[in-house]
C-alpha positions in Angstrom: 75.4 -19.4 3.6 72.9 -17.1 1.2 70.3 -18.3 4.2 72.3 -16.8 6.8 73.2 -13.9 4.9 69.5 -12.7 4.4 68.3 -13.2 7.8 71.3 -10.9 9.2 70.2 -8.5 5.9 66.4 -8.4 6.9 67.1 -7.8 10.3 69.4 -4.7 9.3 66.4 -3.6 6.7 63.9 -4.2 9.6 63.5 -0.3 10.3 64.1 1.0 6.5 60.9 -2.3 5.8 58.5 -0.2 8.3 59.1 3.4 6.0 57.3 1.5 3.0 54.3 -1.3 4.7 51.9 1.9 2.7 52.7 1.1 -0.3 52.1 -2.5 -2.2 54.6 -5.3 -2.2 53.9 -5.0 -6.0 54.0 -1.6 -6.4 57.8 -1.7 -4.7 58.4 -4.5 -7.2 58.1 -2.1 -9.8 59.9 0.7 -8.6 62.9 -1.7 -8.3 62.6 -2.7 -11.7 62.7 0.9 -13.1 65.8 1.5 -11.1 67.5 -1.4 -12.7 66.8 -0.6 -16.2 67.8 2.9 -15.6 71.8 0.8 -14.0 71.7 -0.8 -17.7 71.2 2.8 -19.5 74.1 3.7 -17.1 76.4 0.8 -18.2 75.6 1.2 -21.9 77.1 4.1 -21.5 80.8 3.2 -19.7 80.1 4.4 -16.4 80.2 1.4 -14.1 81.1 2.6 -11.1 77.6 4.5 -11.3 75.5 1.8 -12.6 76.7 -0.5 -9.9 75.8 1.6 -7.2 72.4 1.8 -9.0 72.1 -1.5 -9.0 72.7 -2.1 -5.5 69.6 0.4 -4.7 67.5 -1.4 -7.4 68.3 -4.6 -5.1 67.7 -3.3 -1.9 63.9 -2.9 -3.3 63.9 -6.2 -4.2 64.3 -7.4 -1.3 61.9 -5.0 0.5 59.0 -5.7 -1.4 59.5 -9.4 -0.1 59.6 -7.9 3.5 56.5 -5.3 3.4 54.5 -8.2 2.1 55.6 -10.8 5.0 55.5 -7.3 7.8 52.0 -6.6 6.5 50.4 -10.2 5.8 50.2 -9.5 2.0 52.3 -12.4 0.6 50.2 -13.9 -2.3 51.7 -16.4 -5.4 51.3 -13.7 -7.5 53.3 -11.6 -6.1 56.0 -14.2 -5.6 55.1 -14.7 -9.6 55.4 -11.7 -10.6 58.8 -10.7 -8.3 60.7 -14.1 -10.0 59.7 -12.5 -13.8 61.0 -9.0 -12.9 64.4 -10.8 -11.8 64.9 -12.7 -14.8 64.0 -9.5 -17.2 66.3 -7.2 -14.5 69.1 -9.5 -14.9 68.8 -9.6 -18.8 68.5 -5.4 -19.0 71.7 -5.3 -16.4 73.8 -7.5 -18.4 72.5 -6.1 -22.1 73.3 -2.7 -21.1 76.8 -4.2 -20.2 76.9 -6.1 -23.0 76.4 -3.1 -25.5 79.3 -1.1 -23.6 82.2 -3.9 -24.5 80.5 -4.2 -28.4 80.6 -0.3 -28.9 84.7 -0.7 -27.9 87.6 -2.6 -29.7 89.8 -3.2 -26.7 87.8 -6.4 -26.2 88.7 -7.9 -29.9 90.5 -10.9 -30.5 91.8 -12.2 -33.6 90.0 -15.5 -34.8 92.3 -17.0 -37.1 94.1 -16.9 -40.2 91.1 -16.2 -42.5 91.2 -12.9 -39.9 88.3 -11.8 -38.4 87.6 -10.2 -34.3 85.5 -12.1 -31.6 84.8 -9.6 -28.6 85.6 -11.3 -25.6 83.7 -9.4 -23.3 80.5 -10.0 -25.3 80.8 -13.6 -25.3 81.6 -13.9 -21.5 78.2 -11.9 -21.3 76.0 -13.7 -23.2 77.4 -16.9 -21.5 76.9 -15.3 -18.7 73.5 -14.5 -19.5 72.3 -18.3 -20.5 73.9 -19.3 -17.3 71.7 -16.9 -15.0 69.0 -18.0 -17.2 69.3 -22.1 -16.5 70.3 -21.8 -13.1 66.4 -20.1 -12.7 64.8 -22.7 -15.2 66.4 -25.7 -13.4 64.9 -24.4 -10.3 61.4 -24.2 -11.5 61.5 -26.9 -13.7 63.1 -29.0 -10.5 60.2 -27.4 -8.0 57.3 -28.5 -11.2 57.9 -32.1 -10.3 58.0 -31.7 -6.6 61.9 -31.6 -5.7 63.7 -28.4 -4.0 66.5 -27.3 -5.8 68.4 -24.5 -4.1 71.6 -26.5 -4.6 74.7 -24.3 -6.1 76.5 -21.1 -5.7 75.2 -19.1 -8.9 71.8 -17.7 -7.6 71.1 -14.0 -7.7 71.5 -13.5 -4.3 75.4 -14.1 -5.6 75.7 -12.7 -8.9 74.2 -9.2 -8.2 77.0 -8.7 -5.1 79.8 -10.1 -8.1 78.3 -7.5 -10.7 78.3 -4.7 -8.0 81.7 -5.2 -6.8 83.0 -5.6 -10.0 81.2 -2.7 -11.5 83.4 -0.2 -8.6 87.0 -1.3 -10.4 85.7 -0.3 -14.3 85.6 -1.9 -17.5 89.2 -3.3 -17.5 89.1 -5.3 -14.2 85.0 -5.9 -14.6 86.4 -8.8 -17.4 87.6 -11.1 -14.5 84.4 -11.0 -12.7 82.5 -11.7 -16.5 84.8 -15.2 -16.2 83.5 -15.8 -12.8 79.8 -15.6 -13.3 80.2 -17.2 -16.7 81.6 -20.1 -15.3 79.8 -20.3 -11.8 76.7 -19.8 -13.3 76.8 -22.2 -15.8 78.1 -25.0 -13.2 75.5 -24.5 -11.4 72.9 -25.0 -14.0 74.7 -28.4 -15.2 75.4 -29.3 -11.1 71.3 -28.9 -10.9 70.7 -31.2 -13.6 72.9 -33.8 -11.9 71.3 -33.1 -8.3 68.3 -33.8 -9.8 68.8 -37.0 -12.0 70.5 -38.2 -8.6 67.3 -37.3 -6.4 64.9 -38.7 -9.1 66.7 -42.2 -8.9 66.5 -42.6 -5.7 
């Protein structure tokens, strides 16, 4: 499906691809970077709406470095190296700069018990959320380090940037239910690799 998806999205990006084949693949890399930590200053400060439209310009770069490299024969492993480390510290910033919205507010508290005490909700669902996104890449490399493919599973970026963008247009209040979803897809996924893997090594 994600497959699909990106061949019908390169082909729309095919003429916006040709504005940027002067500058590096790397260079674009790092422009979508400094757009997405500038999303998580907007959601550390409440204002969703904006940081997920941020976001979704932050991702259109990464894609388009991927494309200028392929359009003008530049594809390297660094590059490819260096693209799958941005992702992992975009995704952190995106979701820390969430994260430190829902701590700063007490709508999010629950009551833990009779010995009292608050847990905030919407923090936890983050950092699961967070761990999650962070397996479902390390099962993927560690999976490709002894020679099997693992694209296997429905928590990929390529799905939870969409889920934090679309989310991020409804606010704070609504924004919780999509928290559940990637907390829980995300971490499926990680434990569905593990099992796709033990299955293809005992073959």
């Amino acid at each position: 499906m994600f497959e699909t998806l990106k061949t019908r999205g390169r082909k729309l990006l095919s003429p916006i691809t040709k504005l940027f084949v002067k500058l590096h693949p790397n260079f674009l890399t790092l422009i979508g970077f400094l757009i997405t930590v500038f999303a998580g200053i907007v959601y550390a400060r409440g204002i969703f709406w904006l940081g997920g439209v941020i976001l979704l310009v932050g991702g259109l770069f990464d894609v388009l470095d991927g494309e200028v490299a392929k359009l003008t024969n530049r594809v390297s492993k660094f590059g490819a190296f260096l693209d799958s480390c941005i992702d992992r510290y975009s995704d952190f910033i995106v979701l820390f700069g969430i994260f430190w919205w829902y701590m700063g507010s007490r709508n999010w508290e629950v009551g833990i018990g009779k010995y009292g005490g608050t847990l905030n909700l919407a923090s936890i669902l983050i950092i699961l959320t967070i761990l999650g996104s962070f397996m479902v890449s390390y099962t993927r490399a560690r999976a490709e380090g002894i020679g099997i493919d693992c694209k296997v599973g429905l928590g990929e970026r390529a799905f939870r940037v969409p889920v934090i963008v679309l989310g991020s247009l409804f606010g704070p209040k609504i924004f919780i239910g999509f928290l559940w979803l990637l907390a829980i897809i995300t971490n499926l996924t990680a434990f569905y690799r593990m099992y796709y893997i033990g299955r293809r090594i005992n073959e």
